[in-house]
Structure formats: C-alpha cells, structure tokens
N, C-alpha and C positions, 0 to 999 in steps of 0.2 A: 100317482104317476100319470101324466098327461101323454097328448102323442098319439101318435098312427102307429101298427105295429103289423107290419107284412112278413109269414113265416115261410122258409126258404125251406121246401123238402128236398131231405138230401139224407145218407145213409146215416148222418149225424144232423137231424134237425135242427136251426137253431132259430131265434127272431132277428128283423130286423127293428129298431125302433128310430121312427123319425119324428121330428119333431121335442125330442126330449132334452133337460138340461142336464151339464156338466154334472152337475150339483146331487143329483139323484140316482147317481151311478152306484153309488152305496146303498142306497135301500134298495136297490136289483139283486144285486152281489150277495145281500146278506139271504136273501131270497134262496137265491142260487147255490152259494157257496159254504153258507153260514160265514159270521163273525169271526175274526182274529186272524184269517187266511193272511199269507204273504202275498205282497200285488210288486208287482217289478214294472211301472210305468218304463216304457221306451219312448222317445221324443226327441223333437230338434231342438237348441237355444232360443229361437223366438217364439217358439210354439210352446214351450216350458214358461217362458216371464210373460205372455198371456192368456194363457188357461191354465196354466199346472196347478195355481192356488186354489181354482175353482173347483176342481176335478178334485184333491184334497180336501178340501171342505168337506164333501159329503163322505171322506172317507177316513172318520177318527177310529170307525174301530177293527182297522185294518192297521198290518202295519204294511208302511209303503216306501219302496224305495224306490231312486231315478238313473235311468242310465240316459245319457245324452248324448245324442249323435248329431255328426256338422252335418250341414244340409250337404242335396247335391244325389242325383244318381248315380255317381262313383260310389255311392257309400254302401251302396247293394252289392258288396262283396263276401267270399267266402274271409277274406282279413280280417272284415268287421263284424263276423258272427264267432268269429275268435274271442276278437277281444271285448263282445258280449259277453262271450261263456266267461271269459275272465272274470269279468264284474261280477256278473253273477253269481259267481263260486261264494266273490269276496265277501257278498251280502246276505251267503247264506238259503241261497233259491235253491228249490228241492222241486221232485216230481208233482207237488201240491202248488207249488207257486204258480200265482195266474198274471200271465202277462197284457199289461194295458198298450197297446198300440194308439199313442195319442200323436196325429198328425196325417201327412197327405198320405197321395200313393207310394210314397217310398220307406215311408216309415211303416204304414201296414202290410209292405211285403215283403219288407225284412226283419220287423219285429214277429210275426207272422211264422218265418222260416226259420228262426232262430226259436220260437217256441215248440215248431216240428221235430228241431232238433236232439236241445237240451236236454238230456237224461232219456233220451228215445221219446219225446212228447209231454209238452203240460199244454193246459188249457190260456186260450186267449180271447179278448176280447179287441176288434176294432174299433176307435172311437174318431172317426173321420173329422177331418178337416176343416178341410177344403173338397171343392165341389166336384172335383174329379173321384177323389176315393170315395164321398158321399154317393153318387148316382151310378159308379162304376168298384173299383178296386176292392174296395172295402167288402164286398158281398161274392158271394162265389167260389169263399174258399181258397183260391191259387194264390199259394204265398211261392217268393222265389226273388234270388240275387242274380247279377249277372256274371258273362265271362267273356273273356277277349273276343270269343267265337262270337258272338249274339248277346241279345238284351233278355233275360230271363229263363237261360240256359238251365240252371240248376233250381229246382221248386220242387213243391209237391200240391197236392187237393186236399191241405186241413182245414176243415170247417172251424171257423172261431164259436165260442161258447155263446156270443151275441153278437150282435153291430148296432152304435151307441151312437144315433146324429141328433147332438145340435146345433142347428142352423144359426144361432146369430156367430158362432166362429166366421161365419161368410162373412159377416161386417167388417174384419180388420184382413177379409183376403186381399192381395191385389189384383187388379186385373187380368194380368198377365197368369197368373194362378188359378184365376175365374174360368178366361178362355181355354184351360185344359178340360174341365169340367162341361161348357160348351158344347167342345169338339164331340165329346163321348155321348154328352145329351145327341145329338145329331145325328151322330151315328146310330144310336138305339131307333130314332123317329127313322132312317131311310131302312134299316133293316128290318123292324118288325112294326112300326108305327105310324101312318101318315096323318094321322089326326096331329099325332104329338111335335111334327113336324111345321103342319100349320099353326097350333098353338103360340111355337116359338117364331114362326115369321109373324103373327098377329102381334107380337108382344114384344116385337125385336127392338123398341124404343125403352120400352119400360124397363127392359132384360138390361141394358145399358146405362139405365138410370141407375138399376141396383135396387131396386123396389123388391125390400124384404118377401113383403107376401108370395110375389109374383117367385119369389125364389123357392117358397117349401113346395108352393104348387108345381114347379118347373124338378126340383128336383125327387118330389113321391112319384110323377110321372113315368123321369127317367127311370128312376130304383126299380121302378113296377117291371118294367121289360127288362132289368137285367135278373130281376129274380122271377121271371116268369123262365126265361132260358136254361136259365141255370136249374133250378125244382124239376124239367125235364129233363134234363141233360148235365148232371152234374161233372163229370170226369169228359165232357168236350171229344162225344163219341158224334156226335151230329148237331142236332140244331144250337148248340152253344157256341159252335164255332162261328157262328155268324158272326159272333162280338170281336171280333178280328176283322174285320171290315175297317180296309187302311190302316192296317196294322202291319202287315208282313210288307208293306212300303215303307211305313212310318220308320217302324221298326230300322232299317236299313240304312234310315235317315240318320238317325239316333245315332246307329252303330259306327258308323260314315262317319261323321263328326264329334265322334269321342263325346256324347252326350254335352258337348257345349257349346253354346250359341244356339242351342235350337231346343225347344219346350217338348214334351210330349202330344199338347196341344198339337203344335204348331207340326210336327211329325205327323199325327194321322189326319190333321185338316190337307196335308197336298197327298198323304196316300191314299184318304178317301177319293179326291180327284185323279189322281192317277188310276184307279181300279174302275171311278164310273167311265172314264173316257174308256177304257179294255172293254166294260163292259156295254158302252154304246158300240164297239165296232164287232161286237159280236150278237147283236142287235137283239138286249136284253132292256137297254134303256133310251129313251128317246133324246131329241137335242137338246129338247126344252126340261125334260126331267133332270139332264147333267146342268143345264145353266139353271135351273131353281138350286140344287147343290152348292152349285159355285157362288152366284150371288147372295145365298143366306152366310154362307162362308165369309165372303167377301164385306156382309155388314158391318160383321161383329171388328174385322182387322183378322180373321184371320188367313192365313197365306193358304193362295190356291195352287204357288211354283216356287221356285228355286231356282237361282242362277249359280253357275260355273261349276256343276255336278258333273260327275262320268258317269254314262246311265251305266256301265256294264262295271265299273264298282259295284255299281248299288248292288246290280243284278246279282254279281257276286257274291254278296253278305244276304240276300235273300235267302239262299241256297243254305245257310246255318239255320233259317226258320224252325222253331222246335214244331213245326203242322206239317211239316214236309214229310213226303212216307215215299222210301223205296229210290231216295233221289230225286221224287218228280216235285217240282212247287207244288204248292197246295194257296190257293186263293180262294177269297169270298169276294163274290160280287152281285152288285143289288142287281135286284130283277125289279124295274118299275123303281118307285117308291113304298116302302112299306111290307119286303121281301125281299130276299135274299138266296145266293144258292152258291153252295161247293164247288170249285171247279179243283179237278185232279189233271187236267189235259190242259194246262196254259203253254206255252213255248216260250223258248226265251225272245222270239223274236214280234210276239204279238205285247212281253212285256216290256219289250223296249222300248216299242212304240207308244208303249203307256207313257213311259218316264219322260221321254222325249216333247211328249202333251207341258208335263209340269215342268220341265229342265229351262230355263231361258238363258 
C-alpha cells in the first residue's frame, strides 16, 4: 500500500491515508477487521456508476452491500437516517457491520451519523470524494444532519475507523464541486497558514488547469491543518473552532436559501468576507490583507457578495448557530493572515455591517 498517512490523535485514534486507491481498501480492512465482515457502502447514483466497481474490486472477501442516496443537502435528514435504518435491517447489518461512506461532504456526514446511530454505534470508514470532504469533512470526526432550525443541528464527534483518499476521484469532479474544496483550502491558509496561502496564489493558474500533481500537493497541505486542529482540540473546546471561519455566515446563507442555488463553497467564500471585513473594523486585519482574500477569492469565480439579501434575516438564523453559548453569537475571525481568534462579544450591529459589506 502506497500513500502519505497522517494520524489524527483523538480519544479514538484513527489514520488518515492520502494518496491511496480505491482498489486497496480491502487489504486495510482485512488488516483491521479481519475477512468475511459485512460493509454497508453508502453513496450517491453518480458516485456508485463511477467508483462503486472499483471500491468492490478490492473487496471479494467481504460481503458488501449498497444503500443509495439522491444527491442534495436535504438529504441530511433525520427521514433519511430512517430509511437507512430500514435498509439496513433489510440487509441484515448488525453492531459488526462497517460502514463505507463513499462520496462528498454530505454523504460522510450522514453516512457517518447514521453509523453513530445504528444499534447505539458501529464502525465507519470515510472514503472522500471530492475535494471538500478530502481537505475538510471527512477528518475530524463531526458527523451530523440537518434541521429547519440550522444546518447541522443534530451530530455527534465519532471518529471513523480511517479516512481513505483517492485522489484521481478529482478527475471526474466538476468544477463547481472543486471550488467547495477551494474555499475550505483557503480558509485553513488564512486561519492557521500563510505559506499555504501563498502556495495557492503561486499556483492559482495551474490549480485551474486541474493539474493532478499540483492537487495531492494542494490537498495533503490542506489535510495537514485540519488534522493538526483537530489532534489538539478534538470536541471544538478551543482552537478547532477556528475552522468555522465563515461558516456561521455561510451557514446562514445556506439556511436562508433552503440549501438551493447556493454551494457550500459559495456560502463560506462571501462569509469568509463578511467576517474579514468585521474583522478589519475592529482592527485585526489590514485593507490589503482583506483584499489579498477577496482577490484570491475572486480568481478562482468565487463570490465575494450577494444581492437582494435581508441582512437581519441572516442575522436571525445566525442566532440558531450550534457555537453560540448563553445567547451571545459566537464568531471566528482572522487576525492578520495565518491566525485566528474567538470572539464571544460581536453585536448585532457591528454584524450588520458585515453583511452589509457583502449584500449588493
């Protein structure tokens, strides 16, 4: 078995392995699990007719079944961990069966939560996607569906039994699937990274190309800071929280628009600017540090604003943010490039003026 392998300490250790194929999932497993175990693949219909064969391949002496899910982050619901449990029953999954989470971020946080749940807990495995769950979701543990109130209301902090990236899945991403991946790269470089920042403006032509290489490099980078956050801060008591950087705007965004028409991407790319502008007028960051932001933003395509918004909507569905304590928002916002810091004392009227920044 080839591959990079960075291991994520947490009160359940597990690895991550980058770089590795489909194809070899089964000789980890048998490693791990011994031979003949049940696997319960969860996945979306495109993500099944171009990998599911591969990922079988390496796994004749399991026995494996598939449960399919439509795409869509509606599908992160408590409905659809029902009629998981369903299937499941039907196929004969027990507290031994290991769940394969094959697909983006939304299939690793609800195949994920649905393995939390199942008989009080069985073991899972994430096997990321796409570039978002590769450099972000997939690692850290938080699985979680959503609810009317907010976007990932109902979760918990199970560590999966590994995390399984291979990277040529990125050749049949689309773009638009790519720039969520992006966004969160970006995020990790202004919160704890500014080398990795520069990297990606160095490379902001190639990155568009799509030039394989430039991707396993661009994404062990990202992976490194989000498992470096996480190994200290596993349950998001302090410095994990940084990774919410334009998230509890994004978020808002999301909510706001009934998660359609608008990407995840495309959600924490204008609430990351939203939170640097808050955080230039409370003079944490300079002009030219918020416009290096906005213009690497703006290379790629993705949105720095939003037109015909109500900021005190947003503000509104902020206020369900599961980081909130005691009533007061709870925000992250960069200090410089390459840092970051909590703030517990935002007002509603200094984040208005955020929104107002990104609103056109």
């Amino acid at each position: 078995m080839q591959g990079q392998r960075i291991d994520v300490a947490s009160e359940k250790p597990y690895p991550v392995f980058l770089g590795v194929t489909l194809e070899n999932l089964g000789e980890y497993l048998a490693t791990r699990i011994g031979m003949g175990e049940h696997l319960l693949v969860v996945t979306h219909p495109n993500i099944a007719e171009l990998y599911l064969d591969s990922l079988k391949k390496g796994l004749p002496s399991f026995r494996v079944d598939t449960l399919i899910v439509p795409q869509g982050e509606e599908e992160k619901s408590l409905e659809r961990i029902s009629e998981l449990t369903s299937a499941a029953i039907a196929y004969g999954a027990d507290r031994k069966t290991v769940v394969l989470a094959l697909g983006g971020g939304v299939i690793g946080d609800l195949a994920g939560f649905f393995a939390s749940m199942f008989m009080r807990g069985m073991r899972y495995v994430q096997i990321p996607t796409t570039l978002l769950a590769m450099v972000d979701s997939s690692i850290g543990g938080k699985v979680a569906v959503n609810h009317p109130a907010g976007k990932n209301l109902l979760g918990d902090f199970y560590p999966p039994l590994a995390v399984w990236t291979d990277f040529s899945t990125l050749e049949t991403l689309p773009w638009e699937e790519m720039l969520n991946g992006l966004a969160e790269t970006v995020k990790h470089a202004v919160i704890a990274d500014e080398e990795l920042l520069s990297f990606v403006e160095r490379h902001a032509q190639d990155i568009k190309a799509r030039k394989p290489e430039l991707y396993k490099e661009l994404a062990s980078r990202s992976s490194a800071v989000k498992v470096k956050l996480v190994s200290e801060d596993e349950t998001e008591q302090g410095k994990r929280m940084f990774l919410n950087f334009g998230h509890s705007f994004g978020h808002a965004l999301e909510a706001e628009m009934a998660y359609q028409g608008i990407t995840h991407g495309q959600g924490v790319s204008i609430g990351m600017v939203a939170a640097t502008h808050l955080a230039q007028e409370r003079g944490l960051m300079s002009n030219a540090e918020v416009q290096r932001l906005i213009n690497l933003l703006k290379s790629f395509g993705l949105p720095v604003s939003i037109k015909g918004k109500n900021p005190q909507t947003l503000i509104d569905l902020m206020g369900a943010d599961k980081k909130n304590y005691q009533g007061q928002k709870v925000l992250v916002l960069p200090k410089g490039i390459g840092q970051a810091i909590v703030v517990r004392d935002a007002k509603d009227e200094e984040i208005m003026r955020a929104w107002k920044k990104v609103i056109k």
